[in-house]
C-alpha positions as CSV (number, residue, x, y, z in Angstrom):
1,X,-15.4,2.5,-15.6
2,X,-11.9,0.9,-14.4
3,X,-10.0,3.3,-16.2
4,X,-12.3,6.0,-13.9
5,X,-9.7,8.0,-12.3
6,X,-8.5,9.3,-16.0
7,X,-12.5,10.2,-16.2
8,X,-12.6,12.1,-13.6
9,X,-9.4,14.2,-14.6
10,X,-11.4,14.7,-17.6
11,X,-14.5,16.2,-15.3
12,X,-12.7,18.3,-13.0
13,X,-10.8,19.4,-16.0
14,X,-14.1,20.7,-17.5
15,X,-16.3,21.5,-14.1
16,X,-13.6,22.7,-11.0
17,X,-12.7,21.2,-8.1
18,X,-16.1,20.3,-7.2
19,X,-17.9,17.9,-9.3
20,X,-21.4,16.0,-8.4
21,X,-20.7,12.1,-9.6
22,X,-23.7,10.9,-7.9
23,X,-27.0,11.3,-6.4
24,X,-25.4,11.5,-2.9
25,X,-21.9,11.8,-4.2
26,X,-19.1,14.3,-4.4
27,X,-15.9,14.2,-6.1
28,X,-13.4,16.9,-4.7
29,X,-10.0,17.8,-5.5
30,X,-9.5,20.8,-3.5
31,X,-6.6,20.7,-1.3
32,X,-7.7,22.4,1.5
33,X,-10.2,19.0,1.7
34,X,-7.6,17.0,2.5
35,X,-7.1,18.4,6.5
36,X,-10.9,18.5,6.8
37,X,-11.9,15.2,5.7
38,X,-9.0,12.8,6.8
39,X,-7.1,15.4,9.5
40,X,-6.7,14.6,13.6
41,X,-9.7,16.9,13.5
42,X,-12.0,15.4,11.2
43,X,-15.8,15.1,11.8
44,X,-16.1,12.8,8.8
45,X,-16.8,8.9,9.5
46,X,-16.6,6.5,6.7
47,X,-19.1,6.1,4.5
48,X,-21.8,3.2,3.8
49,X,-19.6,1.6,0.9
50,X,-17.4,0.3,3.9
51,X,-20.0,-2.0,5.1
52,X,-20.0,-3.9,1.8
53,X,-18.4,-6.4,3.4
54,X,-20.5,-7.5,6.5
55,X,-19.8,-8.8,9.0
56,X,-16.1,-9.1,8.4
57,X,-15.8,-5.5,9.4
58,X,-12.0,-5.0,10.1
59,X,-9.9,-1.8,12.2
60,X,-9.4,-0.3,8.6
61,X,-13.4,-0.7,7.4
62,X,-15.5,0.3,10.8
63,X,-17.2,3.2,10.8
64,X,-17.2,3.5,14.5
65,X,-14.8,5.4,15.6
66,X,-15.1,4.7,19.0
67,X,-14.4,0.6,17.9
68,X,-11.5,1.9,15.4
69,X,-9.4,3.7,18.2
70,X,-10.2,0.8,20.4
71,X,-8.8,-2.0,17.8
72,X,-5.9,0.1,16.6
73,X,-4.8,0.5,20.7
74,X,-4.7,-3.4,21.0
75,X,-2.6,-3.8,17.6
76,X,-0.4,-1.2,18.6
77,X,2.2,-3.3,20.2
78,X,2.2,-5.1,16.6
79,X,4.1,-2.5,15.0
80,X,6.2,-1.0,17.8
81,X,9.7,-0.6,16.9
82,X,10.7,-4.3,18.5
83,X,8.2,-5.6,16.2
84,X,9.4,-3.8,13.4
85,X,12.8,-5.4,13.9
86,X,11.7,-8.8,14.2
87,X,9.9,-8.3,10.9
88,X,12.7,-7.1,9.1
89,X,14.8,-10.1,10.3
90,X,11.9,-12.3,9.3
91,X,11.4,-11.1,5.8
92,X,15.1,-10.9,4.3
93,X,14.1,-14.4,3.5
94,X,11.9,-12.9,0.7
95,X,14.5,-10.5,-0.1
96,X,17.3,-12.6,-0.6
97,X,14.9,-15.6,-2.7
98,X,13.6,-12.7,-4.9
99,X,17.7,-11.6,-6.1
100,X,18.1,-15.1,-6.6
101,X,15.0,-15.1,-9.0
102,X,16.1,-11.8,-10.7
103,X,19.6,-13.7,-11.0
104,X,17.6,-16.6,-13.2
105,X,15.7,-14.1,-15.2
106,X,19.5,-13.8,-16.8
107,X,19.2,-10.4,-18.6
108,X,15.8,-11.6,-19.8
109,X,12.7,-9.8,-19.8
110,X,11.3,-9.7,-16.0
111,X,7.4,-9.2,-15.2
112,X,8.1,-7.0,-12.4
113,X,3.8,-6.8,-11.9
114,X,3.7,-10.6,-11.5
115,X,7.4,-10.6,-9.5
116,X,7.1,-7.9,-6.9
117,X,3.2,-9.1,-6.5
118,X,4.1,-12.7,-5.1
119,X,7.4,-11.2,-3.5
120,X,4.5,-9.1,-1.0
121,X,2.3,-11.9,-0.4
122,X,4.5,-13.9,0.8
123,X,5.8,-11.4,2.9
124,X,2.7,-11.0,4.7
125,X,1.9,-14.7,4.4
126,X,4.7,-15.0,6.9
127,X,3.8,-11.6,9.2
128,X,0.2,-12.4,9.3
129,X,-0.3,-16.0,9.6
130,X,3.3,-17.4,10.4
131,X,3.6,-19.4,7.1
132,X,4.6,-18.1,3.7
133,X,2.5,-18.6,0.3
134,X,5.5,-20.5,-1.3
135,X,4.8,-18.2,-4.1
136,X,8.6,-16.8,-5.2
137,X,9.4,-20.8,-4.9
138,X,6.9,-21.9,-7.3
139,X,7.0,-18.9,-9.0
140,X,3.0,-19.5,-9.6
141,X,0.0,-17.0,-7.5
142,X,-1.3,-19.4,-4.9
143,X,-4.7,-20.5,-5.8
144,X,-6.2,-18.6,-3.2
145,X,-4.5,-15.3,-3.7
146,X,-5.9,-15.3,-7.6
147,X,-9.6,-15.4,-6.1
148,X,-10.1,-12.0,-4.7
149,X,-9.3,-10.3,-8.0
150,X,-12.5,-11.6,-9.2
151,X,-14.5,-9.6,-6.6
152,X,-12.4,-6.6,-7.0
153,X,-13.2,-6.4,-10.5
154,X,-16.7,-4.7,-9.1
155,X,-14.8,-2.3,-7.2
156,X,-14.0,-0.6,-10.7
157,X,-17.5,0.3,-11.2
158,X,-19.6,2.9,-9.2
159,X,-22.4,0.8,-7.8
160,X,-24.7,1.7,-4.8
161,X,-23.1,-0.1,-1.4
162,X,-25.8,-2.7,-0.9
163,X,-25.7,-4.0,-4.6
164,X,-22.2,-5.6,-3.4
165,X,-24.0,-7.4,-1.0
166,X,-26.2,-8.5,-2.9
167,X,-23.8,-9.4,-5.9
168,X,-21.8,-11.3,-3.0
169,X,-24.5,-14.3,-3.0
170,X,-24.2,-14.4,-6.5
171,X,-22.2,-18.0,-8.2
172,X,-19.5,-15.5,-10.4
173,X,-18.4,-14.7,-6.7
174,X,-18.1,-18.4,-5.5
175,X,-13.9,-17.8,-5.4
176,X,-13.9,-14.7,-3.2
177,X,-16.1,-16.5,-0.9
178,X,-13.6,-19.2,-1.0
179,X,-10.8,-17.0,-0.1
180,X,-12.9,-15.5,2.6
181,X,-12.9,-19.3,3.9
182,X,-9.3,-19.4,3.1
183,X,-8.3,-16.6,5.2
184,X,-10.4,-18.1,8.4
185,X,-9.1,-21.3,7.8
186,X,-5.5,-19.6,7.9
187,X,-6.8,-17.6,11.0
188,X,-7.8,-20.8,13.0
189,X,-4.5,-22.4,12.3
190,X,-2.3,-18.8,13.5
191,X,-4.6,-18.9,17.0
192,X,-3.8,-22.9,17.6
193,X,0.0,-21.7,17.5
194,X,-0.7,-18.9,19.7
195,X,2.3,-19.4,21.8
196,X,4.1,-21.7,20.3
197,X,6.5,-20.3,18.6
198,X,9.2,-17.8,19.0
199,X,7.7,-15.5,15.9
200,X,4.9,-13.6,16.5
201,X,3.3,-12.0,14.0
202,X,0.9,-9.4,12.9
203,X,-2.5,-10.8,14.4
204,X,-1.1,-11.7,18.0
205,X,-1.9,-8.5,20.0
206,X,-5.2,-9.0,18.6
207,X,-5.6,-13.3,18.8
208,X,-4.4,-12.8,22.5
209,X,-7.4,-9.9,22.9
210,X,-9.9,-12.6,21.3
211,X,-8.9,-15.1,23.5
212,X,-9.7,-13.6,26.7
213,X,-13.2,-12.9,25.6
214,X,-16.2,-14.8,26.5
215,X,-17.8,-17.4,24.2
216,X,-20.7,-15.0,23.5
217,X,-18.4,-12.5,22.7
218,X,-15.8,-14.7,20.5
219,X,-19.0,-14.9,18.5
220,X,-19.4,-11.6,18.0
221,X,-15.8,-10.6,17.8
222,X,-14.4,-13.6,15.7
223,X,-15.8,-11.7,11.9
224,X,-13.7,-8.4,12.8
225,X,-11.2,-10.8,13.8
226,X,-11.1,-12.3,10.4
227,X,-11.9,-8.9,8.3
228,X,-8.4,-7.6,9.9
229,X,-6.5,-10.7,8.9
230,X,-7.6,-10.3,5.3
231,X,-7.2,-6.4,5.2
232,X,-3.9,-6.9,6.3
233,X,-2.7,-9.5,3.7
234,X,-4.1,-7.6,0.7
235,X,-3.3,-4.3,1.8
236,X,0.1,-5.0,3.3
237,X,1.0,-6.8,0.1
238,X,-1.0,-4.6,-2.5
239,X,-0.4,-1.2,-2.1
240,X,3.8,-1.9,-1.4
241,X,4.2,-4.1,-4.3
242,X,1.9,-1.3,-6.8
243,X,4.8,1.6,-5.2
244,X,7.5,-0.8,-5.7
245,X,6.2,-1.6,-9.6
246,X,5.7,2.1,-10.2
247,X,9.0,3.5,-8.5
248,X,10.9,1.3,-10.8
249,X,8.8,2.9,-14.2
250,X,10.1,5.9,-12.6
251,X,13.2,5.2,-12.3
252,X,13.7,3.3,-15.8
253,X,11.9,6.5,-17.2
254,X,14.7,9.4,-16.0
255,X,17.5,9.0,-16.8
256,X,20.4,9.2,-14.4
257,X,17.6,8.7,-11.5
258,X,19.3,5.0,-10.9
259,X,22.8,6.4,-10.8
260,X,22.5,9.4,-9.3
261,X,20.8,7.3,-6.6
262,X,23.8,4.7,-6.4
263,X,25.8,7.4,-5.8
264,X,24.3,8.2,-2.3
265,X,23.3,4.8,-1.0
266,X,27.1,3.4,-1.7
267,X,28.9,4.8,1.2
268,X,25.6,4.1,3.3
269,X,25.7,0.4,2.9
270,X,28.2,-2.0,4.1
271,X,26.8,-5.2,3.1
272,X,24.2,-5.1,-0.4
273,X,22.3,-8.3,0.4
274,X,21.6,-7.6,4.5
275,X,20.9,-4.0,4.2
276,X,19.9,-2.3,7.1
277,X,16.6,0.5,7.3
278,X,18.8,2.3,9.9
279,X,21.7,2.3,7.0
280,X,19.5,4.2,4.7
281,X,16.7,6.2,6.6
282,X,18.0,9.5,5.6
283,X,18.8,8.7,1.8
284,X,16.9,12.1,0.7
285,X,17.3,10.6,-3.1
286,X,15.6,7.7,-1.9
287,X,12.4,8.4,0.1
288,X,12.3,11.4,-2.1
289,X,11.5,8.8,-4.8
290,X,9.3,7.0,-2.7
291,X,7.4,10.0,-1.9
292,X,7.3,11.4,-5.5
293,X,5.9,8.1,-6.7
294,X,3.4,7.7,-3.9
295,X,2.3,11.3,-5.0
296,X,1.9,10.6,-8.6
297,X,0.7,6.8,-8.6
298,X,-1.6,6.7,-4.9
299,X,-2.5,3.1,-5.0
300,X,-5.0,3.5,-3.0
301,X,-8.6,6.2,-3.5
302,X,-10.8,7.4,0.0
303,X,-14.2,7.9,0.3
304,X,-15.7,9.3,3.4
305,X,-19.3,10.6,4.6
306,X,-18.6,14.2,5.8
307,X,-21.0,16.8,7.8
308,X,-20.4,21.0,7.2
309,X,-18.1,22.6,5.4
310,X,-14.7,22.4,3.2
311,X,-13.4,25.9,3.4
312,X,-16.0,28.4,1.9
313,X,-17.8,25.6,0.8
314,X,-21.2,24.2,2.4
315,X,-21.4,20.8,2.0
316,X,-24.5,18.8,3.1
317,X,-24.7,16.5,5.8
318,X,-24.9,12.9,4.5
319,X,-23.3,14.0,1.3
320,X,-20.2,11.2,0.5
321,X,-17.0,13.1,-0.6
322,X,-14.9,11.3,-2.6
323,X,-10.6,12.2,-2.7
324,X,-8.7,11.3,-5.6
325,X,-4.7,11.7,-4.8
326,X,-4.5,10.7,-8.7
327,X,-6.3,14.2,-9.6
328,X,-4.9,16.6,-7.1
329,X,-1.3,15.2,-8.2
330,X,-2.2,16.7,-11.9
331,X,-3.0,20.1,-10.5
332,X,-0.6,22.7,-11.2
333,X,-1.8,25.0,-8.4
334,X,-1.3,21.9,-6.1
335,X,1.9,21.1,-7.3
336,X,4.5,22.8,-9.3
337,X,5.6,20.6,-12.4
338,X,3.1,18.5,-11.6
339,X,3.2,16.2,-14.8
340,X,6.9,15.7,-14.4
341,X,8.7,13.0,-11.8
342,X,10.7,15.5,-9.5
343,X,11.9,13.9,-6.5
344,X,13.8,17.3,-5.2
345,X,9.8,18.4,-4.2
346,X,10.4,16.6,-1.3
347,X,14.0,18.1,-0.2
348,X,15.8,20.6,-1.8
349,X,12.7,22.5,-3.7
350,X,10.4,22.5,-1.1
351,X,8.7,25.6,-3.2
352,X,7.3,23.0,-5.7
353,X,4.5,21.7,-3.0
354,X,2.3,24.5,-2.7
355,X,0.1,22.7,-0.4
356,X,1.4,20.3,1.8
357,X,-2.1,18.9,3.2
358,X,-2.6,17.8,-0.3
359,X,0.0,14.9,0.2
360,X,-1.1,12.2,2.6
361,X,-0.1,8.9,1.4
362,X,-0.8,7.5,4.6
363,X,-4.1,9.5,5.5
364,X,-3.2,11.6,8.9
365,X,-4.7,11.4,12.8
366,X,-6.5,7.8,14.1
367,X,-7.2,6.9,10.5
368,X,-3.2,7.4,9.7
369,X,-2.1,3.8,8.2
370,X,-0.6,1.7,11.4
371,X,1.6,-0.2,8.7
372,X,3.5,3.1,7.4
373,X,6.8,2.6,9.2
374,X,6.4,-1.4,8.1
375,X,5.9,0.4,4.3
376,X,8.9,2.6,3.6
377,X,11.0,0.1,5.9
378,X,10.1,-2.6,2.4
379,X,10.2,-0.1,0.1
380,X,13.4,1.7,1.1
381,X,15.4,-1.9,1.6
382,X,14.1,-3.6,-1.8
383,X,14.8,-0.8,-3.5
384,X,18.4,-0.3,-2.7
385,X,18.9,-3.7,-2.6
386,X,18.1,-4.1,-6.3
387,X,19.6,-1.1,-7.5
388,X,22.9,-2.0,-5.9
389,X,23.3,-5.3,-7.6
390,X,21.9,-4.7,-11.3
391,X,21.6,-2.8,-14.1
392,X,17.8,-2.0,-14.8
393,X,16.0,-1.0,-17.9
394,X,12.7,-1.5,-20.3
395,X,12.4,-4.7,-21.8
396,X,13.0,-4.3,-25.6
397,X,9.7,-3.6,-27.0
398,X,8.0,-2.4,-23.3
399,X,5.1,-0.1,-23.9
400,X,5.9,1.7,-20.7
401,X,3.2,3.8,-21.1
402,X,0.4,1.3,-20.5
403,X,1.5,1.0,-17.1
404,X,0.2,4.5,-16.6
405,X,-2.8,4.8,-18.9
406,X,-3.6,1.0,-18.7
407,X,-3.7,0.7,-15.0
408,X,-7.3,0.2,-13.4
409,X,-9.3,1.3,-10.6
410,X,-10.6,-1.1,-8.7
411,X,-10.7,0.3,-5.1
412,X,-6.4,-0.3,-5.1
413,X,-4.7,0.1,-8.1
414,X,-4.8,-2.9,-10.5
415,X,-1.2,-2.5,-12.2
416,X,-1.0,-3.2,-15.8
417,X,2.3,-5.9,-16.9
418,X,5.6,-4.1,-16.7
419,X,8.8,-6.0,-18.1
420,X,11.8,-5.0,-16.7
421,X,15.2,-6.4,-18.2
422,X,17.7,-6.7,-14.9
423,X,21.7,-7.2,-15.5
424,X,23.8,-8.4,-12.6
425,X,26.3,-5.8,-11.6
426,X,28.4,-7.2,-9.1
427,X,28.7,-10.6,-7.8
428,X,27.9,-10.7,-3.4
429,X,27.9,-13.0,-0.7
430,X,25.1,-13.1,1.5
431,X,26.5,-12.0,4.9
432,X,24.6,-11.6,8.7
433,X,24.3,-8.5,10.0
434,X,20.6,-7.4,11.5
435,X,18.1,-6.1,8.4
436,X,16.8,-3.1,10.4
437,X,20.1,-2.0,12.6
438,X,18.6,0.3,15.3
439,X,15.3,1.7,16.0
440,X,13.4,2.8,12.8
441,X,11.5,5.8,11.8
442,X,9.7,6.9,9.2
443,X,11.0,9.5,6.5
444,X,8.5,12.0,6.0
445,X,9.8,14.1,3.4
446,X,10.3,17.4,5.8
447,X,13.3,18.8,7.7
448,X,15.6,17.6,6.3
449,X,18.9,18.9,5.6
């Protein structure tokens, strides 16, 4: 079913927190899960479903450990804070092209699903292999970035791991396997420029790590090599452009969210078209909205293959336990209000989180994201960009609802149209001053004052 994560609020509804969805297969929405199965601690590994995809195993999709630790060590450097800078000075680009194409829109209707889509792919274009897609130009989806929606189309439905692989060889799925030649293609062009220019993105730590290897062992290596380029376009662009999509339902939703907002990042912010991360890391309106949104529109579910227990609870080995954020965010004893957008959760009410394990946007320990600082750094900075410059509301007409109910499951969240109507505010001039200022951090909704 695409639409399964409303099914199974519907089961754990009627059954509890623990409900059997499979032969092998547990759904679980108890909070105390969340620490056991994803936590520093764990003694989960990932389940078979990850290795739909052989060989293009990538960091994110190994089940070894062992080789997950060892890949996210070499990609480190990557997104150290001097990385993070040079990213942010690299993708105001984006930034400033997609204002310009919010100016055009000229209090028209705006699909912000299609808009904030080809705004994060080219984005990641550029960090991962150097080049944009030329998307927000053309304002068209590159061919290439079309094809993998027809494979994730599958994702929505609950098949057994190696009936992937074996759907794979199949001719529907001759334009995934054309991005997957796509993506290498892309790859052998970023490792010929190794070196030759002053930018370096995403995929050098691990190009220069490939490159000192053996020929035998470029064999071997080169599939993980490509499975990490991939996992980083579509889930670098994905998941950032889904928040950005469903923050601004929120924030067209409540009103006096936009203003009250305005009203704090206005004496932060010195320059509305090169704002800087360090200008608005401790906005507690905005990362509160960030985090509230992430909590009640996860774009992302988890599955993972856990041995022992969950509390009082014996679970057997072998037994795949499935967490869905978009059910433990509708649980009253998990969260107080937990139906209604209240950003003060994450600040001022701390009360209304009754557990805190139960919110990991960003999973926690070795399988926490690497690109989180990268994330809120994009969200944080488009947001208050936009919001500074225009007047935003529902297009005439806009079912904002189907955004919510309408929105599928296919592994990410597959965002239904939302049309936005955007009216210029204030007219700017584009001035210089560095995108990130000094070294970043990441808000995490605690401590703060």
């Amino acid at each position: 079913d695409l639409l399964g994560h409303h099914v199974l609020y519907k089961l754990h509804q009627k059954y509890g927190r623990y409900v059997r969805i499979g032969p092998n297969d547990l759904s679980v929405v108890d909070p105390d899960s969340m620490n056991v199965v994803l936590g520093p601690n764990s003694k989960c590994t990932k389940s078979a479903w990850y290795m739909q995809d052989m060989p293009y195993i990538s960091m994110n999709t190994t089940r070894d450990r062992a080789a997950h630790d060892r890949r996210r060590r070499i990609l480190s450097p990557a997104f150290s804070d001097k990385a993070l800078r040079g990213y942010a000075v690299r993708i105001q680009k984006f930034h400033d092209l997609f204002i310009k194409r919010i100016d055009e829109s000229t209090g028209q209707p705006m699909n912000v699903t299609k808009w904030f889509g080809l705004h994060g792919f080219d984005m990641m274009g550029d960090l991962v292999f150097n080049k944009s897609f030329n998307m927000l130009e053309s304002g068209e989806t590159h061919w290439a970035i079309k094809l993998p929606g027809e494979g994730m189309l599958l994702q929505g439905f609950a098949f057994p791991p190696w009936l992937y692989r074996v759907f794979a060889t199949l001719p529907g799925m001759a334009g995934y396997r054309r991005f997957v030649a796509f993506a290498a293609g892309q790859l052998d062009d970023g490792i010929k420029q190794q070196g030759k220019t002053n930018h370096p993105d995403m995929m050098q730590p691990l190009i220069e790590h490939f490159e000192q290897l053996s020929p035998d062992a470029k064999r071997a290596a080169l599939p993980m090599l490509q499975g990490d380029s991939r996992m980083f376009i579509v889930a670098g662009s994905d998941t950032t452009s889904t928040t950005l999509i469903h923050l601004f339902y929120r924030l067209c939703s409540e009103t006096g969210l936009i203003q009250r907002l305005r009203d704090e990042l206005t004496p932060l912010i010195a320059n509305v078209n090169r704002i800087s991360y360090q200008e608005v890391r401790h906005s507690r309106l905005l990362h509160s909205r960030i985090n509230e949104t992430l909590r009640m529109h996860y774009p992302d579910p988890s599955s993972f293959l856990p041995k022992g227990a969950i509390g009082d609870v014996y679970v057997p080995g072998d037994t795949v336990i499935q967490l869905h954020p978009y059910v433990m965010a509708l649980d009253e004893t998990v969260y107080e209000r937990c139906r209604d957008f209240v950003p003060e959760r994450w600040y001022s009410r701390p009360e209304m989180v009754k557990h805190k394990d139960a919110f990991l946007p960003f999973l926690a320990g070795s399988e926490s994201c690497i690109g989180k600082n990268l994330a809120y750094i994009q969200l944080a900075v488009v947001t208050s960009q936009i919001i500074l410059q225009f007047d935003v509301a529902f297009a005439p007409g806009e079912e904002s609802r189907k955004l919510v109910d309408g929105s599928k499951n296919l592994f990410m969240k597959h965002s239904e149209e939302l049309n936005l109507v955007f009216t210029r505010r204030i007219k700017t001039s584009v001035g210089s001053s560095d995108p990130l200022g000094a070294r970043p951090g990441p808000f995490t909704g605690e401590g703060l004052e």
